[in-house]
N, CA, C and O atoms as a CHARMM CRD file, in Angstrom:
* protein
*
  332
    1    1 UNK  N    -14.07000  18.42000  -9.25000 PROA 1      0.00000
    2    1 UNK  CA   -13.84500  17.41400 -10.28400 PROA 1      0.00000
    3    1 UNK  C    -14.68000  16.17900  -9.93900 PROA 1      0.00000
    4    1 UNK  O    -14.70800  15.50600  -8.90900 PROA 1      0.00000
    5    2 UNK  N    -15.44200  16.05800 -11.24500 PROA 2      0.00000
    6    2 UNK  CA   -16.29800  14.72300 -10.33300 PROA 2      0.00000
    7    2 UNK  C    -15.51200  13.14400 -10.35300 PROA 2      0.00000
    8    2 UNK  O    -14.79600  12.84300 -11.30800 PROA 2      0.00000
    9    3 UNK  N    -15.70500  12.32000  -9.35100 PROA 3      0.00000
   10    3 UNK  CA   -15.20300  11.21200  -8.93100 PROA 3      0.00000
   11    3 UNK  C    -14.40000  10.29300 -10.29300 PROA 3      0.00000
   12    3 UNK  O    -13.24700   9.86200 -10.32800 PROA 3      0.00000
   13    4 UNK  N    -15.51300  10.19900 -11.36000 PROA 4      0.00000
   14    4 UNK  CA   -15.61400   9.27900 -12.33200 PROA 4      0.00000
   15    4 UNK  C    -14.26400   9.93600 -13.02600 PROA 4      0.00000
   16    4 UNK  O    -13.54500   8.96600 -13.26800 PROA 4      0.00000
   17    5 UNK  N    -13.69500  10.95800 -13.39100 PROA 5      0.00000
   18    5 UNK  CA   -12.84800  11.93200 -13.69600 PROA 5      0.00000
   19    5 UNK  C    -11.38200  11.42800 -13.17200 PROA 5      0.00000
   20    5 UNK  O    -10.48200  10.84200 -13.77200 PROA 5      0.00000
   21    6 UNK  N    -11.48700  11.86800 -11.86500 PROA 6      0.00000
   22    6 UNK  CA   -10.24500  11.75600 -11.12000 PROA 6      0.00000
   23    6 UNK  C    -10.11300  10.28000 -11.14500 PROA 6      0.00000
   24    6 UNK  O     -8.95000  10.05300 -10.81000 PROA 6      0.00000
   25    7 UNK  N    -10.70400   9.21000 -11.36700 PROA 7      0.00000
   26    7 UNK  CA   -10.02000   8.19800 -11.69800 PROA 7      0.00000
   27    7 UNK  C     -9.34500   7.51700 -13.01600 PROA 7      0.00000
   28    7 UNK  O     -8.91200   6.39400 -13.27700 PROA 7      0.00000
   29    8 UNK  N     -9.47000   8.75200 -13.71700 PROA 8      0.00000
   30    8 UNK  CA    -9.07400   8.47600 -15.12500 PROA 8      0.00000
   31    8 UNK  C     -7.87800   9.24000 -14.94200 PROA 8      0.00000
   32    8 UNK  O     -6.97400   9.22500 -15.77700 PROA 8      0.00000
   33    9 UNK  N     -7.83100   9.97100 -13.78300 PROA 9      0.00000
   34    9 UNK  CA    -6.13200  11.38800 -14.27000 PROA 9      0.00000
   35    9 UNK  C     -5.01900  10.11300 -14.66800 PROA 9      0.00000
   36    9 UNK  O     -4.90200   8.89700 -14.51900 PROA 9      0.00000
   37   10 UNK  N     -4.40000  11.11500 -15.19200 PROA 10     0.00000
   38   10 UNK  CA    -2.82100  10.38100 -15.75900 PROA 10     0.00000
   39   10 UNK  C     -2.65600   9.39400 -16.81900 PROA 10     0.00000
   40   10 UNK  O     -1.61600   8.99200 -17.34100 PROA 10     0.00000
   41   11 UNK  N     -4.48800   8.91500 -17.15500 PROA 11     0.00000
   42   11 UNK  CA    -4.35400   7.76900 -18.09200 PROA 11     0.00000
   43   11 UNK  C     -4.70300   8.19800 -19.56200 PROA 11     0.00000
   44   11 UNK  O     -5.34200   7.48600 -20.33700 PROA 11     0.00000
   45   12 UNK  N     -4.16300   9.56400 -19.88200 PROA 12     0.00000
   46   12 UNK  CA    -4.84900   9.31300 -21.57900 PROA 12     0.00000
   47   12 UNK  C     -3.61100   9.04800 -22.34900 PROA 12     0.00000
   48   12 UNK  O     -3.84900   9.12000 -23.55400 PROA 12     0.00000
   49   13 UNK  N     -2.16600   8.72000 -22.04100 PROA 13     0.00000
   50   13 UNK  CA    -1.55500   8.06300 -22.99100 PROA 13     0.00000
   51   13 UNK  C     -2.17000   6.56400 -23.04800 PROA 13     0.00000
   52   13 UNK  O     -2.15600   5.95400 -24.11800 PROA 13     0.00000
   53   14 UNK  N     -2.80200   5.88700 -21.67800 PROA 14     0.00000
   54   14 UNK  CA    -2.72800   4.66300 -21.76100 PROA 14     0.00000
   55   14 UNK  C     -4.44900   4.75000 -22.64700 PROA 14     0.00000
   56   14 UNK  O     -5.11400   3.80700 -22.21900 PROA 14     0.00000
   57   15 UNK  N     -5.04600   5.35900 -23.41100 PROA 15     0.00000
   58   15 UNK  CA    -6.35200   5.88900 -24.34200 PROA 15     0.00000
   59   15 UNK  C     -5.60600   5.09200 -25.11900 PROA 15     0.00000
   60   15 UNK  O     -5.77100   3.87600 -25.20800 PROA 15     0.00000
   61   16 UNK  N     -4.46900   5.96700 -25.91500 PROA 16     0.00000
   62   16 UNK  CA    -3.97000   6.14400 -27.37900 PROA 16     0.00000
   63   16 UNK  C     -3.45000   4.62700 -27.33500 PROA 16     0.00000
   64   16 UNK  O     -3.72000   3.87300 -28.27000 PROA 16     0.00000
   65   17 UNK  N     -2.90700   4.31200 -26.53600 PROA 17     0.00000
   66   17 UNK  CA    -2.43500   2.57400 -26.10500 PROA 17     0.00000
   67   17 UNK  C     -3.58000   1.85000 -26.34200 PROA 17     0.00000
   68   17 UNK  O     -3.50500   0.94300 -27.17000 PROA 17     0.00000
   69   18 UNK  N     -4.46300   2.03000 -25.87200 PROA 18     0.00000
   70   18 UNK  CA    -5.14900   0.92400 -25.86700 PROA 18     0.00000
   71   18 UNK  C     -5.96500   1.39700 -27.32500 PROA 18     0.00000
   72   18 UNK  O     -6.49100   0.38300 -27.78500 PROA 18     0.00000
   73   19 UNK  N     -6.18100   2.33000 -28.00400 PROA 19     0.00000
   74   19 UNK  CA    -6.57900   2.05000 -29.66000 PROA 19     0.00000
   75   19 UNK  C     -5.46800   1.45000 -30.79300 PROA 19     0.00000
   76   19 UNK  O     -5.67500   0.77500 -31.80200 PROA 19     0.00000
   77   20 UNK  N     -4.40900   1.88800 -30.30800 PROA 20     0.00000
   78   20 UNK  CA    -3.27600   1.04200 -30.91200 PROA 20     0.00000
   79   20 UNK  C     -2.97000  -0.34800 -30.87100 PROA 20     0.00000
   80   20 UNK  O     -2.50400  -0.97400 -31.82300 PROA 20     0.00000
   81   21 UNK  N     -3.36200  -1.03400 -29.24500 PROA 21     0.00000
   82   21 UNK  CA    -2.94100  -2.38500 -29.51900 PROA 21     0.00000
   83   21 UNK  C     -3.99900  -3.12200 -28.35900 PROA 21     0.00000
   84   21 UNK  O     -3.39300  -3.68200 -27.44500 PROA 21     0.00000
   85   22 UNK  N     -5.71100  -3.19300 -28.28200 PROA 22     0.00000
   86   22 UNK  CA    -6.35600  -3.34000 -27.68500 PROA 22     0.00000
   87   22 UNK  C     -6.52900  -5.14700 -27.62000 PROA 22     0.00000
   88   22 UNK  O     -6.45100  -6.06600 -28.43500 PROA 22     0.00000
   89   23 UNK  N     -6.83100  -4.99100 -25.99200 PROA 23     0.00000
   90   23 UNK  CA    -6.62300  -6.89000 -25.53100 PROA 23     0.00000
   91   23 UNK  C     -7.86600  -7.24300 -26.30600 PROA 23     0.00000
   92   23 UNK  O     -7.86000  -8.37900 -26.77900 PROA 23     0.00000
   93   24 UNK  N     -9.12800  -6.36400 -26.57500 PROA 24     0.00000
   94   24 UNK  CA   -10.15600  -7.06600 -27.21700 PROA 24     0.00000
   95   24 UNK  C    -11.27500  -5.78100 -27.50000 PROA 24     0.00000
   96   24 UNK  O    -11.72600  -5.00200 -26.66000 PROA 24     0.00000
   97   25 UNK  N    -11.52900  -5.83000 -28.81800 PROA 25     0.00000
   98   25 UNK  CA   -12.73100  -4.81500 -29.07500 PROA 25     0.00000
   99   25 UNK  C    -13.84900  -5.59900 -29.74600 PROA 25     0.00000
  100   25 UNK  O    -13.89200  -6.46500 -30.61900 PROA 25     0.00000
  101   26 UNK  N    -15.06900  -4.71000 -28.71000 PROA 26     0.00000
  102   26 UNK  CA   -16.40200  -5.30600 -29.71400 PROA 26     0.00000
  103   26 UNK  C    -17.05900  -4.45900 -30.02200 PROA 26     0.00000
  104   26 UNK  O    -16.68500  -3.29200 -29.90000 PROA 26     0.00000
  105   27 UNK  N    -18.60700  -4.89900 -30.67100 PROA 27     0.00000
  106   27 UNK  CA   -19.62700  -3.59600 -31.16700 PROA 27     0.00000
  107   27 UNK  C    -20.63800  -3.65700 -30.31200 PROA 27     0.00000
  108   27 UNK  O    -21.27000  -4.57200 -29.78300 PROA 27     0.00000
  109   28 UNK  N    -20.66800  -2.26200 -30.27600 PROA 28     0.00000
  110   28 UNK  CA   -22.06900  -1.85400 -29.10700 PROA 28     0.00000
  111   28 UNK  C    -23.19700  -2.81600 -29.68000 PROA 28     0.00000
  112   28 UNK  O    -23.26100  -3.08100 -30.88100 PROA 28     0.00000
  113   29 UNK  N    -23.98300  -3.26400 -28.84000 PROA 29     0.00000
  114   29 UNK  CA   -24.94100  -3.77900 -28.87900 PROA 29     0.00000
  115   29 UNK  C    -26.36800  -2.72800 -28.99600 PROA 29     0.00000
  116   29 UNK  O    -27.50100  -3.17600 -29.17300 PROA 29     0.00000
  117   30 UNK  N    -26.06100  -1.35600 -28.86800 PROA 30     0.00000
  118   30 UNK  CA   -27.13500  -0.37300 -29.49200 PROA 30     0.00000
  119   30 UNK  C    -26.78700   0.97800 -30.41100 PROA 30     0.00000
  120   30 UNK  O    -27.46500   2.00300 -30.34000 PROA 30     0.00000
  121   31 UNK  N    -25.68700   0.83300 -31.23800 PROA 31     0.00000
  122   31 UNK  CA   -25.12600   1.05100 -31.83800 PROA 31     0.00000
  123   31 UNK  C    -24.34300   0.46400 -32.77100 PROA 31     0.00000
  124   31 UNK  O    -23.35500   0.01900 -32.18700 PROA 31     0.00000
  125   32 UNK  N    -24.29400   0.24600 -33.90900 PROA 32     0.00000
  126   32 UNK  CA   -23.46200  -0.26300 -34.69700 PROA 32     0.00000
  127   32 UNK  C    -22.57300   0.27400 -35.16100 PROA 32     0.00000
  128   32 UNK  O    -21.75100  -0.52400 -35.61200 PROA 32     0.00000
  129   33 UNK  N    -22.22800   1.63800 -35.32300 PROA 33     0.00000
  130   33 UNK  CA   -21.02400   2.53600 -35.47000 PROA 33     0.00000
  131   33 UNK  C    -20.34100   2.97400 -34.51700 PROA 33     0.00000
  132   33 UNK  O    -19.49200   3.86500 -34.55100 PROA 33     0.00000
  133   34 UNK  N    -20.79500   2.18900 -33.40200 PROA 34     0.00000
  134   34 UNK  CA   -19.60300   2.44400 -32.14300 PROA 34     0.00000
  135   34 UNK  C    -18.97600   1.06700 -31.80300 PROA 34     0.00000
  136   34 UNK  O    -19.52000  -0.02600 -31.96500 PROA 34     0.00000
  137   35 UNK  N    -17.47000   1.35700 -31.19400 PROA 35     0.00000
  138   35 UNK  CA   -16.50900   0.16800 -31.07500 PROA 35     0.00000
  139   35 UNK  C    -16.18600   0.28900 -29.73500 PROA 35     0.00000
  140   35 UNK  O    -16.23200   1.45900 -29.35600 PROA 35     0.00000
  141   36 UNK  N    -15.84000  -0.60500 -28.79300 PROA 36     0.00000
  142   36 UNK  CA   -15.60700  -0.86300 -27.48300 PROA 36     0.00000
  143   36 UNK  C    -13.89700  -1.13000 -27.55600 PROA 36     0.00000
  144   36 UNK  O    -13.59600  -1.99900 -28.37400 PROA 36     0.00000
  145   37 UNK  N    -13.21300  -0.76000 -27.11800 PROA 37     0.00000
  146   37 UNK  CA   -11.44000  -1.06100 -27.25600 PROA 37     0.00000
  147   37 UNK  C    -11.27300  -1.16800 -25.47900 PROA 37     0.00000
  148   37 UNK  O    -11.36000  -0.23300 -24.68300 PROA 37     0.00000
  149   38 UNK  N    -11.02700  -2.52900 -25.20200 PROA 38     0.00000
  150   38 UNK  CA   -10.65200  -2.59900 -23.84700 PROA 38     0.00000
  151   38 UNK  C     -9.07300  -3.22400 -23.79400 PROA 38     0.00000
  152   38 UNK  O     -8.52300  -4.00600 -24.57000 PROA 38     0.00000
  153   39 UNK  N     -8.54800  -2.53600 -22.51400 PROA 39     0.00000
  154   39 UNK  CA    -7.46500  -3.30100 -22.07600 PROA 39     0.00000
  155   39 UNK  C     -7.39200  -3.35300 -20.37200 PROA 39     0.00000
  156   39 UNK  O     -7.84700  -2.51000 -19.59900 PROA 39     0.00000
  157   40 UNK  N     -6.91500  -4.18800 -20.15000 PROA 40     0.00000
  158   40 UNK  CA    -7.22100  -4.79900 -18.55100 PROA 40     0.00000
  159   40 UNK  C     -6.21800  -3.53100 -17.82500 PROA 40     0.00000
  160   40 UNK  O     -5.47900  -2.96700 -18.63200 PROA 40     0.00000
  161   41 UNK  N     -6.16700  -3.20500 -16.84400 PROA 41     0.00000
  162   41 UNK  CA    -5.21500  -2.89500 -15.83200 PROA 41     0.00000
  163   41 UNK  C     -4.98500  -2.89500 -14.21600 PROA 41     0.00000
  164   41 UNK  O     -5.68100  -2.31000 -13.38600 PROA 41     0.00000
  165   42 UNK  N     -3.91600  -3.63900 -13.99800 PROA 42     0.00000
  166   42 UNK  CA    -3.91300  -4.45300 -12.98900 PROA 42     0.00000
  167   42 UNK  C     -3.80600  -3.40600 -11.30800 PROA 42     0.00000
  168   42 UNK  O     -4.16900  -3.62700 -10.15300 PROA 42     0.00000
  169   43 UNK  N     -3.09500  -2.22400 -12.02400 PROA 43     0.00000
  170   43 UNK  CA    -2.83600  -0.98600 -11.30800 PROA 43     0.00000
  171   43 UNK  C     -3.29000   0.61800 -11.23800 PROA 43     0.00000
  172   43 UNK  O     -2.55700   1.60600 -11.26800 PROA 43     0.00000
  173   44 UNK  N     -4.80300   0.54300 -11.12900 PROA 44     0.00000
  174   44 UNK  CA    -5.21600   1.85300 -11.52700 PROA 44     0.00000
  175   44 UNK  C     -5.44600   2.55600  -9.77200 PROA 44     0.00000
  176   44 UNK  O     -5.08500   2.10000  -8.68600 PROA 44     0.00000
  177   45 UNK  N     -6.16200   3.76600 -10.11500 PROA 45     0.00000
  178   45 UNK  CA    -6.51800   4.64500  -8.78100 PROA 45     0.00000
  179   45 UNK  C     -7.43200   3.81200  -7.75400 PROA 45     0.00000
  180   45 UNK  O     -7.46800   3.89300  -6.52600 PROA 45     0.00000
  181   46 UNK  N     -8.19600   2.94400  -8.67400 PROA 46     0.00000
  182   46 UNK  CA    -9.33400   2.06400  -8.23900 PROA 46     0.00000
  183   46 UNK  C     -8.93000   0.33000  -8.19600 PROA 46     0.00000
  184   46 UNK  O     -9.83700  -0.50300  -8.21300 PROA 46     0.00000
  185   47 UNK  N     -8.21000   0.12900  -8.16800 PROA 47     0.00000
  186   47 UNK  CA    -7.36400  -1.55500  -8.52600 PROA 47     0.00000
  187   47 UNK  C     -7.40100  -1.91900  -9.52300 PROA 47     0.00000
  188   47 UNK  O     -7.38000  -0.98200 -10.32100 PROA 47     0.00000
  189   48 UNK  N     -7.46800  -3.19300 -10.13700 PROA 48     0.00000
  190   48 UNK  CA    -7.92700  -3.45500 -11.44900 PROA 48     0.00000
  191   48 UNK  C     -9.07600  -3.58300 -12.18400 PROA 48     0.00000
  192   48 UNK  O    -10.10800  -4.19800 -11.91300 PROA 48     0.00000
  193   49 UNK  N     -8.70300  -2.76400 -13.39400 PROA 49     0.00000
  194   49 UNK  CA    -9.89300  -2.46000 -13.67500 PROA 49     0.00000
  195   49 UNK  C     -9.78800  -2.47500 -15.58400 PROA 49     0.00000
  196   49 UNK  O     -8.71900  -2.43900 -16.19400 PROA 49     0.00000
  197   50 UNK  N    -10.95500  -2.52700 -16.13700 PROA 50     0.00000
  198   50 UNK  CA   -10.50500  -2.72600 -17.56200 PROA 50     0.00000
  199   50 UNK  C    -11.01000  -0.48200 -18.09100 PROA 50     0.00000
  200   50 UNK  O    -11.74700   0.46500 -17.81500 PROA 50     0.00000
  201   51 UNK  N     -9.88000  -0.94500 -18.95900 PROA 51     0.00000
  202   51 UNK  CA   -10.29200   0.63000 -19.49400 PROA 51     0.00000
  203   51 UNK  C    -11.02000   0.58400 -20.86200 PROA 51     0.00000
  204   51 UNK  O    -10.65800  -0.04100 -21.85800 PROA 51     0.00000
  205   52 UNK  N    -11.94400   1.24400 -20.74100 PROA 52     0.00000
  206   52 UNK  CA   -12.98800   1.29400 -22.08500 PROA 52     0.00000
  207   52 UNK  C    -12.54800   2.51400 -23.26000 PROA 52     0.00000
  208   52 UNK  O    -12.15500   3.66600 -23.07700 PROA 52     0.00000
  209   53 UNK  N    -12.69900   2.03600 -24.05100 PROA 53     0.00000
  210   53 UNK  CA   -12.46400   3.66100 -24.83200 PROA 53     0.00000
  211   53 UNK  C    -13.65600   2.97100 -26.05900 PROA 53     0.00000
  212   53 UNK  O    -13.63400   1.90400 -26.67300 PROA 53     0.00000
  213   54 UNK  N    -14.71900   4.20600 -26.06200 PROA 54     0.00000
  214   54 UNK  CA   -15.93300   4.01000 -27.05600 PROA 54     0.00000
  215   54 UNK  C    -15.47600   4.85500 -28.21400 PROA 54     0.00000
  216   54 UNK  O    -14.98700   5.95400 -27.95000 PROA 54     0.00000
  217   55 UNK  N    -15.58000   4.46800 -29.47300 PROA 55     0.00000
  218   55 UNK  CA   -15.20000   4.91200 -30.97800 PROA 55     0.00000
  219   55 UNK  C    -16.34400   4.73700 -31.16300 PROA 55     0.00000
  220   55 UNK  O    -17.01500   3.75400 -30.85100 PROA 55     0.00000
  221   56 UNK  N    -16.87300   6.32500 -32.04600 PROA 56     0.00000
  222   56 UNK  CA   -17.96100   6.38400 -32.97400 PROA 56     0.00000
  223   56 UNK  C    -17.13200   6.48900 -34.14400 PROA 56     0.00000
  224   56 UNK  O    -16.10100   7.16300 -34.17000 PROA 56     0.00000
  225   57 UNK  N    -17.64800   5.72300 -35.25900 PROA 57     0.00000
  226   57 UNK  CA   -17.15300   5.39700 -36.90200 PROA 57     0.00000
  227   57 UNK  C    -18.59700   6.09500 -37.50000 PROA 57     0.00000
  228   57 UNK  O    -19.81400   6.00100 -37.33800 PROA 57     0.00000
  229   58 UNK  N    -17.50800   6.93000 -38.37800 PROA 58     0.00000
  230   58 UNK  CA   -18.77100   7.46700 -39.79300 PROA 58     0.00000
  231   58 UNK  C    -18.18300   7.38200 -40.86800 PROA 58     0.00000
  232   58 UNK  O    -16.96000   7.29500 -40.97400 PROA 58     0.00000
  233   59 UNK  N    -19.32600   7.40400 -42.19100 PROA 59     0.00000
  234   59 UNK  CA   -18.56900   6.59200 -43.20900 PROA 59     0.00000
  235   59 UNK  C    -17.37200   8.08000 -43.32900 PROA 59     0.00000
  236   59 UNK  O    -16.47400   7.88800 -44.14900 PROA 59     0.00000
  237   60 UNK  N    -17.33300   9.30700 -42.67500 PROA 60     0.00000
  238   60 UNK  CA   -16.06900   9.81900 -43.15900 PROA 60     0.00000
  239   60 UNK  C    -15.28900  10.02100 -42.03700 PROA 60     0.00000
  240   60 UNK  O    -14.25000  10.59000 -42.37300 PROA 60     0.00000
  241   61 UNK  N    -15.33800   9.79500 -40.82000 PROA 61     0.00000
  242   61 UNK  CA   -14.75500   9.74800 -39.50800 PROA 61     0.00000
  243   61 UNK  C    -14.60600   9.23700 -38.64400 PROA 61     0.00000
  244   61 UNK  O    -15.75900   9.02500 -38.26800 PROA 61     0.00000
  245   62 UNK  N    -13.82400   8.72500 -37.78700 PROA 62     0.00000
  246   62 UNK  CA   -14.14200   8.58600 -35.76800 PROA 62     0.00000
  247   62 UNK  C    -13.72200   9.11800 -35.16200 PROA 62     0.00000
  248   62 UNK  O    -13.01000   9.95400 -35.72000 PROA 62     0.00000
  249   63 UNK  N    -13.71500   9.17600 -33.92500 PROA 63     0.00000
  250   63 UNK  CA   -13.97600  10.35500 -32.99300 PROA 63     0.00000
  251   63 UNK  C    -14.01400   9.38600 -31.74100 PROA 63     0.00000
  252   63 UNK  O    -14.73000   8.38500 -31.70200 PROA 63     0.00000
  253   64 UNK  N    -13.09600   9.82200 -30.63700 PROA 64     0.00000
  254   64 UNK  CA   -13.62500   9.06600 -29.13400 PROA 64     0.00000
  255   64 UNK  C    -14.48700   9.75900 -28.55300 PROA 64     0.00000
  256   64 UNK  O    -14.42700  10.98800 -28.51800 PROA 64     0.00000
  257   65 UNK  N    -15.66300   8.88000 -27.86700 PROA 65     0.00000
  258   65 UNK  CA   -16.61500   9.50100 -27.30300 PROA 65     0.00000
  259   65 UNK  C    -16.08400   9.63400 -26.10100 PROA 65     0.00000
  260   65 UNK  O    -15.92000  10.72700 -25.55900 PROA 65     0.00000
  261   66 UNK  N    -15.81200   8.65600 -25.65800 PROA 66     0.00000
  262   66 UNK  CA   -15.28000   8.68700 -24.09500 PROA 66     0.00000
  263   66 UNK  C    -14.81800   7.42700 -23.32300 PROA 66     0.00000
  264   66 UNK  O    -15.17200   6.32200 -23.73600 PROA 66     0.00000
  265   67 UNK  N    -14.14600   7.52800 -22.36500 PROA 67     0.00000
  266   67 UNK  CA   -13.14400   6.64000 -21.89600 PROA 67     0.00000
  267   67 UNK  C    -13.08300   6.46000 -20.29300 PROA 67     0.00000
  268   67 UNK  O    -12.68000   7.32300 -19.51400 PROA 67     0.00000
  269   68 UNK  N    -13.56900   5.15000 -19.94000 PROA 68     0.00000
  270   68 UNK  CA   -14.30100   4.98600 -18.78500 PROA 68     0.00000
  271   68 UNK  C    -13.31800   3.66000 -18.08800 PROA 68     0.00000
  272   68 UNK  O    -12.55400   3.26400 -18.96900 PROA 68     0.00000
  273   69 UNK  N    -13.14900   2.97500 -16.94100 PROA 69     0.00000
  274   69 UNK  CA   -12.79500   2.09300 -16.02500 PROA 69     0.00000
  275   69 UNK  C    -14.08800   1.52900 -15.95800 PROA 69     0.00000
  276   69 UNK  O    -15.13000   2.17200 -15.82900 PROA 69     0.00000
  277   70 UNK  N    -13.93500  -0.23000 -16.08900 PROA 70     0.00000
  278   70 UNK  CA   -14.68300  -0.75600 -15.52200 PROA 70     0.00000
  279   70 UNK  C    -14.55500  -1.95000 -14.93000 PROA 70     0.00000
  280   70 UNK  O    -13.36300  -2.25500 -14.92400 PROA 70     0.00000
  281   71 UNK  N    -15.41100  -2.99300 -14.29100 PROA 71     0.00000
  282   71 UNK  CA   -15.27500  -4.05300 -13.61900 PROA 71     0.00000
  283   71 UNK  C    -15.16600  -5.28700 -14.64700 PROA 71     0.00000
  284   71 UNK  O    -14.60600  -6.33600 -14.33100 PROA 71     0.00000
  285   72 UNK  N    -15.81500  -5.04300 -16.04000 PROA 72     0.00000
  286   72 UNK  CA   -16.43300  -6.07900 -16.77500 PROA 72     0.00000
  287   72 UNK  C    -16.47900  -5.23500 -18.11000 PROA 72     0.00000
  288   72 UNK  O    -16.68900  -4.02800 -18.22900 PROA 72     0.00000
  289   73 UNK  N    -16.13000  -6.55700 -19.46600 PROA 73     0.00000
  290   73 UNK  CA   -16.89500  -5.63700 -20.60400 PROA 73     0.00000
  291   73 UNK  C    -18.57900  -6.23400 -21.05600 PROA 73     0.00000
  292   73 UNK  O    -19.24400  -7.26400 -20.94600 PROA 73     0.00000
  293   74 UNK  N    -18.70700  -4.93400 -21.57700 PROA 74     0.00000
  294   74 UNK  CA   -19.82300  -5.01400 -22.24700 PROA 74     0.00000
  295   74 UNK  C    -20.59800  -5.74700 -23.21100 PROA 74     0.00000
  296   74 UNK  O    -20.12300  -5.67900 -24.34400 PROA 74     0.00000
  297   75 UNK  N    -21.72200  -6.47600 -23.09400 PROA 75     0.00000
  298   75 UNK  CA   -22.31700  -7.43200 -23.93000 PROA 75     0.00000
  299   75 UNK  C    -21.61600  -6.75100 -25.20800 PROA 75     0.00000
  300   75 UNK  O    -21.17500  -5.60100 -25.20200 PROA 75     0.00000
  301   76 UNK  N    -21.57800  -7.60900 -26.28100 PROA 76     0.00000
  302   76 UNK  CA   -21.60000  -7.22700 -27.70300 PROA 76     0.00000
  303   76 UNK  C    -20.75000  -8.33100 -28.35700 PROA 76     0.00000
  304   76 UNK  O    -19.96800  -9.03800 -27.72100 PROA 76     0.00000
  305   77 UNK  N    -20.97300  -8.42100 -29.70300 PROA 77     0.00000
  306   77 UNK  CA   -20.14400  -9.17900 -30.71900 PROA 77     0.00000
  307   77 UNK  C    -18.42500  -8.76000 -30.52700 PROA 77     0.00000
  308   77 UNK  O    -18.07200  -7.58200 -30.57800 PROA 77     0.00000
  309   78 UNK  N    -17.60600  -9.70200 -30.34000 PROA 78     0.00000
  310   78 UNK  CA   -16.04000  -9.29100 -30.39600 PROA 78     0.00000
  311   78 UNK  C    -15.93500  -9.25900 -31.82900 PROA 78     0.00000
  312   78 UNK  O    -16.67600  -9.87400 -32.59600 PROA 78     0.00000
  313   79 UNK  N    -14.81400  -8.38400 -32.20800 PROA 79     0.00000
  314   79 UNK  CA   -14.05700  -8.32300 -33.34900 PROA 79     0.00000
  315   79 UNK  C    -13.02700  -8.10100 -33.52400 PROA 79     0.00000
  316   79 UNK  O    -12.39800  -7.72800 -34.51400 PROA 79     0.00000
  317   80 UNK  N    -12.72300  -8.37800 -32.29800 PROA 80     0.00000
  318   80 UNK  CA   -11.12500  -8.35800 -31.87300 PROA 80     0.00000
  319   80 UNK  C    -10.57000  -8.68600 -30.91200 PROA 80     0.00000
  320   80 UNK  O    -10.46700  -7.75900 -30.10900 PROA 80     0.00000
  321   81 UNK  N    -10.00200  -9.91100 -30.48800 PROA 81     0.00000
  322   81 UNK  CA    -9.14900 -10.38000 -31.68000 PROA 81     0.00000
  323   81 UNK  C    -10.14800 -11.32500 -32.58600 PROA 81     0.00000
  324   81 UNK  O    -11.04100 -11.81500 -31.89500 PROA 81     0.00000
  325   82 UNK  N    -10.20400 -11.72400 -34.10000 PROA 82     0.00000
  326   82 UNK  CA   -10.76000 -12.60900 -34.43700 PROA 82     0.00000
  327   82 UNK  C    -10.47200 -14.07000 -34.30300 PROA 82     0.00000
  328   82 UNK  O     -9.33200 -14.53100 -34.26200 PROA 82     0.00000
  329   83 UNK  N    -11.47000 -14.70400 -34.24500 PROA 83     0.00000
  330   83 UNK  CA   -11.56900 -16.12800 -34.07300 PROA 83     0.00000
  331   83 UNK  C    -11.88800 -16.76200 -35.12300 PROA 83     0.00000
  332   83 UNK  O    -12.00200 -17.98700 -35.09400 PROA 83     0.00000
């Protein structure tokens, strides 16, 4: 199982959590039909860390691409929450 993997075990309810009620989503900066949904967590395999979940939007679908831990989010326009 590769590394990047096993630090995600146990977290795909906290996926569906964080598209339901995300601390802050923005738009890819090389993509415009993909959405960034982060929420912080203070207690993961790796310490704290923010969890990413990338949404591709089509005008008839989305779909998660994939769902990653990280240190930091990603450049891009927020759109959530609005200001």
């Amino acid at each position: 199982m590769c590394c990047s993997i096993r630090k995600m075990a146990g977290m795909a309810q906290e996926i569906e959590r964080v598209l339901q009620a995300p601390t802050e989503v923005r738009l890819s900066r090389s993509d415009q039909g993909v959405r960034l949904f982060y929420a912080f967590y203070a207690r993961t395999m790796v310490d704290g860390k923010w969890l990413c979940v990338v949404v591709k939007y089509s005008a008839e679908d989305a779909f998660v691409v994939t769902a990653y831990l990280t240190d930091q989010l990603k450049a891009g326009a927020t759109i959530w929450p609005t200001k």
